[in-house]
C-alpha positions, 0 to 999 in steps of 0.5 A, a space after each residue: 662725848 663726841 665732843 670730849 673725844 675731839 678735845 683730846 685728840 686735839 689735846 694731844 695733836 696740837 700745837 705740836 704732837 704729844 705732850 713732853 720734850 726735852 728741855 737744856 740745863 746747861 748753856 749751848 752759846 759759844 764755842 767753850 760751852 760746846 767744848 764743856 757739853 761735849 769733846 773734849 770736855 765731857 771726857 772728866 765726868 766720863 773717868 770720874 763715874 768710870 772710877 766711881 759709878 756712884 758719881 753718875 749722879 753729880 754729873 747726870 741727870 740720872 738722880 732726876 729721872 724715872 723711866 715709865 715703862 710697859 708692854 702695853 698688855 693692859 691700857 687703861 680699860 681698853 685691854 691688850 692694845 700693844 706696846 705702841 698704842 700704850 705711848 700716850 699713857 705713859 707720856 701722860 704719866 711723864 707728865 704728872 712726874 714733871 708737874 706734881 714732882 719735877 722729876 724727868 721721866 722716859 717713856 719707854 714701850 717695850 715690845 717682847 715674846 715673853 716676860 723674861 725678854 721683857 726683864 732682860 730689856 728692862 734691866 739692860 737699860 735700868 742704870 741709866 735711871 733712878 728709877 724704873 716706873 712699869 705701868 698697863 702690864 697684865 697681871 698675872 705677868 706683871 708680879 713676875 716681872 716686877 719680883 724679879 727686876 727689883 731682884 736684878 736692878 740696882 735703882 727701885 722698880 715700882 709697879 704702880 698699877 699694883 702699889 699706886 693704886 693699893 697706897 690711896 685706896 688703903 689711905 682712903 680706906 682707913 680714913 673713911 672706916 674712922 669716920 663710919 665708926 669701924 675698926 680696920 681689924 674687925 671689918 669685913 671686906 668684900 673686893 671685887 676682881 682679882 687682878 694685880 690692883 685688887 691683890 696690891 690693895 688687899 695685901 696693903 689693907 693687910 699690912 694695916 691691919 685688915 685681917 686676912 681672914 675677914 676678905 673675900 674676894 671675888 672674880 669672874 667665877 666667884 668667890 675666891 676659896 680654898 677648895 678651887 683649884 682653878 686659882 694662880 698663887 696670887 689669888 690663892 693668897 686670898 682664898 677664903 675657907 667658906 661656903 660663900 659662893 656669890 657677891 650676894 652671899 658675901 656681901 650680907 654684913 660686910 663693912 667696905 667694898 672695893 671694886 676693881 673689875 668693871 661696871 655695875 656689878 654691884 646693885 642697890 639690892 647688894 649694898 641693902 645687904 651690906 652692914 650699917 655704916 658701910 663703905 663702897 669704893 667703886 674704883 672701875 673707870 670711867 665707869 664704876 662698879 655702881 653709880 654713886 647715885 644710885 648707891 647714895 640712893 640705896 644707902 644714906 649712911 654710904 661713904 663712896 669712892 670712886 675713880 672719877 674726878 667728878 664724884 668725892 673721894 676720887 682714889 687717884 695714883 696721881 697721889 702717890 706715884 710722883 711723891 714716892 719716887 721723889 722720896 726715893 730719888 732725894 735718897 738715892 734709895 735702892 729700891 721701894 719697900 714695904 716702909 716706904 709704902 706704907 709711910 706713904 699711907 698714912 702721910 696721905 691719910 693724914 692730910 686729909 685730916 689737915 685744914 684745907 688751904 684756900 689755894 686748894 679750892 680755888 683749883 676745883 671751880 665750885 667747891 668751896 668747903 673740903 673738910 674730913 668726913 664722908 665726902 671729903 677722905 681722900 685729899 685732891 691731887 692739886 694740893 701742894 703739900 701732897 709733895 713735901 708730906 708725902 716725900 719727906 715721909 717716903 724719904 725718912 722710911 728708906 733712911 731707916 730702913 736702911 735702903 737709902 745711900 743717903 742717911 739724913 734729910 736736908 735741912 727743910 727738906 721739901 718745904 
């Protein structure tokens, strides 16, 4: 591990210091291209969004940009580090938008008092964007901040700890309830934590045919029920009308699993209560609620997920967050509704039911078969056509929903 933390520390040092830049896309040769750039000649585009603000996006770059922004309240699952320390996460999002999207994202750390300065900060500067990407925001700070910036800006606001993180787990989720034989409408879940993440992925989960009253969630007091009152109005969403107190009264006979909380809170004697043909999605990173291992070793009729590259079934944001904005982008939509996420669902879940390409192997050295069943039900991130399925499908719900500016698709769109 010492060695791995100089790797990337190194990573992030050399050759230079961080890991964007800005790149030009006009030429700067000669006198006339400069006169072009900037006086006299940037004055035309200047009276033509002046008329029009909508031709912000023939003569900037606005239509290709996403500002990745927080607070820095809660880094990974480091905690409250500060907006500073929270840098490198957001340029490392910055990056997977370029690599996986080519979209040129900002990042942006914003240091605040209270919620409401952080909204006025975010929506004072959201028209210079096409979009707005919060990330490592605290719950339960981050739903408020989040409600009232979709509400305040003209370009979509999308928190993809929340939203991200509930589009793959619900993807993964439907797919392996299909391969174990349950139907989403009828399944028991347990989750555990009770943060923005669990919230997002439950309320997704609904939306796709979860019952509500078949979820139980648990934080670090327990069961979720609607006798505490100890509870904010995100959770109380989830309160459950039971007698159910603990993680071991809960999980006897329940179908699925998912774990948003931290590590091994979940052991092999609760998995042995857990209904035949179970699902556990183990999300905690780096380390998960239980180690597949030991959960395999309880359980062999398990589909498991985690948040880790180097287990199957990996639930990873990278999946989802650069393909929606891309979707959302290319048809200039105003914001990210509940359409468009759940489109983006089912194009993942569909993927992972594709043939997958010989290309796609070659990215992961020692893998030589993906097929869909219990190992393989989420798609990997390095599959090209996460973007064009995924976008196209993110794109037509905003057309028909009627949130786009834009009202029909490219011919060929993404292909």
């Amino acid at each position: 591990m010492s060695d791995f933390r100089q790797q990337a520390l190194d990573y992030h040092e050399f050759p230079v210091p961080g890991k964007t830049a800005v790149c030009l896309t006009k030429p700067a040769e000669t006198s006339m291209d400069l006169a072009l750039a900037y006086s006299p000649g940037v004055a035309e585009p200047v009276r033509e969004i002046a008329a029009n603000p909508d031709n912000a996006y023939r003569y900037t770059a606005k239509g290709n940009t996403v500002a990745v922004i927080s607070n820095g309240t809660a880094i990974l699952g480091l905690g409250n580090l500060g907006p500073l320390a929270s840098k490198p996460v957001m340029e490392g999002k910055a990056l997977l938008f370029k690599h996986f999207a080519n979209i040129d994202a900002t990042d942006i750390e914003v240091k605040h008092r209270t919620p409401e300065e952080f909204i006025n900060t975010v929506e004072a500067i959201a028209d210079t964007f096409g979009g707005i990407n919060l990330e490592d925001i605290k719950a339960p700070e981050c739903f408020e901040i989040e409600k009232a910036l979709i509400e305040r800006c003209n370009v979509p606001v999308f928190h993809d700890d929340q939203h991200g993180t509930a589009i793959v787990t619900t993807a993964g989720m439907i797919n392996a309830l299909e391969i174990q034989g349950k139907k989403i409408d009828e399944a028991i879940f347990v989750c555990m934590g009770a943060g923005a993440a669990a919230i997002a992925c439950m309320t997704m989960l609904v939306k796709c045919g979860v019952q509500r009253e078949n979820v139980y969630m648990l934080d670090r007091k327990g069961v979720i029920h609607t006798r505490r009152d100890d509870i904010n109005e995100y959770k109380a969403l989830f309160a459950n009308n039971t007698d159910k107190r603990t993680l071991q009264d809960v999980i006897k006979g329940a179908d699925a699993f998912l774990g948003l909380s931290g590590p091994d809170v979940l052991s092999a004697e609760d998995i042995a209560l857990m209904a035949d043909n179970p699902v556990v999605f183990a999300c905690s990173n780096p380390d998960p609620e239980i180690k597949p291992e030991v959960a395999h070793e309880a359980r062999q009729d398990l589909i498991m997920g985690t948040g880790r590259s180097d287990y199957p079934n990996q639930v990873n944001n990278v999946l989802c967050f650069p393909f929606i904005f891309r979707g959302a982008l290319d048809v200039r939509a105003s914001k990210i509704n509940d359409e468009m996420k759940v489109a983006a669902v089912y194009a993942i879940a569909e993927l992972a039911r594709e043939a997958v390409p010989a290309s796609v192997l070659a990215a992961y050295p020692g893998v030589t078969e993906l097929k869909f069943g219990p190992e393989y039900v989420i798609p990997k991130p390095m599959d090209p056509r996460l973007l064009p399925n995924v976008a196209r499908a993110v794109a037509q719900a905003a057309i028909d929903s009627g949130v786009a500016a834009i009202t029909s698709l490219p011919e060929n769109y993404l292909s």
